[in-house]
N, C-alpha and C positions, 0 to 999 in steps of 0.2 A: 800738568797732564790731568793730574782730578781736576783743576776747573773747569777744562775743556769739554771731558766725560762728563759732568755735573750738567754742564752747559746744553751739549748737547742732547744729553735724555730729557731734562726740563721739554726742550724742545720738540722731543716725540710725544713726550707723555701727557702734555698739558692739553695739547687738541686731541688725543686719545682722549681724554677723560670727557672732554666737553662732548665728543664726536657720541658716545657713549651716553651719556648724560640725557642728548638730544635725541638718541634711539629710544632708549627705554619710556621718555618721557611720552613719545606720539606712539608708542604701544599701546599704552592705558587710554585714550584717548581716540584713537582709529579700535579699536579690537573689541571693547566693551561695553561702547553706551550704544543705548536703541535708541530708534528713532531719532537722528539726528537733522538737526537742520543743512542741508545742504544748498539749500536756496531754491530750489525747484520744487516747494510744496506748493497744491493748486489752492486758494481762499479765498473766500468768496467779499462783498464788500466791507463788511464786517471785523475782516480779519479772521473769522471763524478756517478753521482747517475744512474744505470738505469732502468729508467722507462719503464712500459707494455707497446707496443703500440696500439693503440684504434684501433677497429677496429670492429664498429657497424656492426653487421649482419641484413639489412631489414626484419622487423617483418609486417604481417599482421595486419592493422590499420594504420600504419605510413601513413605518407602526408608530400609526395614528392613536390620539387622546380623542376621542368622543363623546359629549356630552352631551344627555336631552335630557331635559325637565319639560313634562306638561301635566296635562292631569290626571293621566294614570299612570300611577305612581308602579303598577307592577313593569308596565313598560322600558319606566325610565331606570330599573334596577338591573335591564338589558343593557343597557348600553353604560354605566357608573360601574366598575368594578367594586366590590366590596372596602373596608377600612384594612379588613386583616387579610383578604386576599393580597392588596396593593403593597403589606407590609411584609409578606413573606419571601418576597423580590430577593433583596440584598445587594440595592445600587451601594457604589462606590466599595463592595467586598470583593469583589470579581467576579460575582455571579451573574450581571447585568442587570436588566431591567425585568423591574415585574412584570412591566405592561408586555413583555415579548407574548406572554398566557393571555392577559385579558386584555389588550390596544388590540386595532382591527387591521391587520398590514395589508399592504397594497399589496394586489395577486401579480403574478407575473403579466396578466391582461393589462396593468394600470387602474384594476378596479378595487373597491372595497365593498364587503358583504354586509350589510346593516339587517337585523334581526327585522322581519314584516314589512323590508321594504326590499330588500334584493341588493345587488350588486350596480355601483353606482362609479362613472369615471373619472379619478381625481390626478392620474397622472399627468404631469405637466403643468398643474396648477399652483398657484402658492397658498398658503394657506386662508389668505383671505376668498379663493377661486373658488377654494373646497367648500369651503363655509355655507357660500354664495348655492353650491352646486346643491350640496346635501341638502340645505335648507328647501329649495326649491323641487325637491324630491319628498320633504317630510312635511310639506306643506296641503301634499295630496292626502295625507293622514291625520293631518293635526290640525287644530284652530289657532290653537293658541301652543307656543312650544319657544324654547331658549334652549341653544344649541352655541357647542364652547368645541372646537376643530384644535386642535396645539399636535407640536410633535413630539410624540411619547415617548421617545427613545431617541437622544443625541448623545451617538457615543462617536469617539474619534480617537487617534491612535499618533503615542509620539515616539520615536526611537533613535537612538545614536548617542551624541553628545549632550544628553540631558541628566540628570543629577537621579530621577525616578521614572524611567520610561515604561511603560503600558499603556494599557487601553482605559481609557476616562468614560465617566457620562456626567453629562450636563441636564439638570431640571429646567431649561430654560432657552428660548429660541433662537438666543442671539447669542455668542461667542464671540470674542477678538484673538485674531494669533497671539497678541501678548498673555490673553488671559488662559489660554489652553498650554503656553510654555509654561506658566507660573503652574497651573497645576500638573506638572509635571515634575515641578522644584530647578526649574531657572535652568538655563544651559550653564553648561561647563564651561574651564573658562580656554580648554583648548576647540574649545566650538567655530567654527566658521559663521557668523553670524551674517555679512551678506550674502551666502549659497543656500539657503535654506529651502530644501525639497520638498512642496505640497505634494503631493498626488491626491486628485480630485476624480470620485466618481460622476461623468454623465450617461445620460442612455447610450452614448456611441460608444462606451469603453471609459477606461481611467487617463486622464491627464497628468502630464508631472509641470508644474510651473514652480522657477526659483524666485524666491524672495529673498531682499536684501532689509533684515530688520536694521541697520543700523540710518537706513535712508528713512524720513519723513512722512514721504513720496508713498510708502506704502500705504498711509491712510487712506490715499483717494482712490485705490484699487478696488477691485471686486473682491482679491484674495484679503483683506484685513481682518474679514469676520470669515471663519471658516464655516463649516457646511457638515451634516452630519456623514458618518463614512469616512471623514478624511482621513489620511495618513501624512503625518510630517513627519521629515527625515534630517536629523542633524549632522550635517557630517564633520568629524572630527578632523583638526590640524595632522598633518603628516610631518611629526617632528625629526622623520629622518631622512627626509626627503629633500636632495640635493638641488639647488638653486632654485626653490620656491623661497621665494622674499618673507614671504608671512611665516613661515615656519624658522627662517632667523629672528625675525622681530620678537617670536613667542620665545623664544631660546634667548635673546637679550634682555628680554623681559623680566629671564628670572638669573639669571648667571650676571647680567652687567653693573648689580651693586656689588659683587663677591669681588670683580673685576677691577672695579673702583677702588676697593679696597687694597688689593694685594698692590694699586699702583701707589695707592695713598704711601702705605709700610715698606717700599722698596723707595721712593724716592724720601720717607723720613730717613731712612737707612742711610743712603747714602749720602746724603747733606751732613748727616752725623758723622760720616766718614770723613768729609772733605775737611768740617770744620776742625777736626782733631789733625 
C-alpha cells in the first residue's frame, strides 16, 4: 500500500514541480527585459536599428533659450540671462526651470516677443525653423550676429509603477523613453511593461498612445524619444484580479520556489516513510 501511495504522488509531484519550474522561469524572461528582440525590428543595410528622427514641432507655451551675440554688447545682455539670475532657478529641486523668468515663451498666438524686434512666429516650427525664422528677422537689425534657438525648459512627468515618480527636467533636446524611466529610478517589478501610457501634447488636444517597452519595435516609432509636456503613466499588475494570466505568472514568480520546496520536504518525508 506505501509503494502504491509513494508511486503514485512521485507521479503528481514530479511534473508539478517541472510544470512550476517552467512558469516561474518564462516569468523572468517575458515580464522584465526591455526592448527585446522579437524579430520584427526595422534595419537598415547596415544592420543598424533605425530609429524615428525627433523632430519637436514649437507648441504654444513652450519657453524658448535665445541667444544673440553681435556687437553691441548691451543688446545681447537682452536676450543671455545673467550667470546668477540662471542660477537661482532650482532645476531638478522641484522648483522648475529658471528660464520659466528669463526664456521667451511662445504666446498663446504661436509668437515670441524678442526685445527691438517685436513678436515673431515660431509655432509649428522645429527648432532649426525658428533659428532660420528669427535669424531672418534680426538680420533687418544686425550685420553681423550668432544666434543659438534651444528649448529651455524640457520637463515631462512619470507616475504609477515607477520606484520615484514626479515631474523631471532635462538640459537637453533629446530624451529616450528609456532614459526618462531611468530618471525616474526603473519601473517596479509589478509594472506592466508592454501597456505603457504616453499621453502626448498636440495643438488639437492631448493624445494617449501605448507602448510596449519590452518589443524592440519601439525604437523605430516616433514615440521612443519623448517630447516635452509628456506624461507617462505606468500601470501596475492587478495581483488580485481573477483570470488575468500575467497577474498568476507575477504570483508564481514569487510563491513557486516556497512551492518547490514544500514539494521537495513532503515527498523526502515520505520516501523516509516508505523505506522504514
Amino acid at each position: 500500500m506505501k509503494y502504491n501511495f509513494l508511486k503514485m504522488f512521485r507521479l503528481v509531484t514530479i511534473p508539478m514541480l517541472f510544470g512550476l519550474m517552467f512558469l516561474t522561469s518564462c516569468v523572468s524572461n517575458k515580464r522584465f527585459v526591455y526592448i527585446q528582440d522579437k524579430g520584427n525590428v526595422k534595419m537598415d543595410s547596415s544592420q543598424h536599428i533605425i530609429i524615428e528622427p525627433y523632430n519637436y514641432k514649437i507648441q504654444n507655451g513652450d519657453i524658448l533659450y535665445i541667444s544673440l551675440m553681435s556687437e553691441d554688447d548691451r543688446i545681447n545682455k537682452l536676450f543671455v540671462p545673467s550667470a546668477q539670475t540662471a542660477q537661482g532657478g532650482g532645476v531638478g529641486g522641484g522648483m522648475g526651470s529658471p528660464f520659466y523668468f528669463t526664456g521667451f515663451t511662445v504666446d498663446p498666438e504661436g509668437k515670441v516677443e524678442l526685445p527691438y524686434v517685436g513678436k515673431i512666429s515660431v509655432a509649428g516650427l522645429d527648432l532649426n525653423g525658428a533659428r532660420a525664422m528669427l535669424s531672418s528677422e534680426l538680420a533687418k537689425y544686425f550685420k553681423v550676429f550668432f544666434l543659438q534657438v534651444k528649448m529651455a525648459e524640457f520637463r515631462f512627468s512619470i507616475m504609477g509603477a515607477v520606484n520615484s515618480p514626479g515631474q523631471f527636467f532635462f538640459q537637453q533636446n533629446k530624451v529616450s523613453i528609456l532614459d526618462a524611466i531611468l530618471k525616474a529610478g526603473d519601473l517596479k517589478d509589478n509594472a506592466i511593461r508592454h501597456e505603457i501610457q504616453l499621453f502626448r501634447q498636440y495643438p488639437e488636444g492631448v493624445k494617449m498612445i501605448t507602448i510596449d517597452l519590452t518589443d524592440r519595435r519601439i525604437m523605430n516609432s516616433p514615440y521612443w524619444y519623448i517630447q516635452p509636456n509628456d506624461l507617462v503613466y505606468v500601470i501596475p499588475l492587478k495581483s488580485r484580479a481573477i483570470g488575468d494570466f500575467s497577474s498568476f505568472q507575477a504570483s508564481m514568480g514569487s510563491i513557486g520556489p516556497i512551492i518547490n520546496s514544500l514539494f521537495f520536504v513532503v515527498n523526502a518525508y515520505i520516501l523516509f516513510r516508505a523505506i522504514r
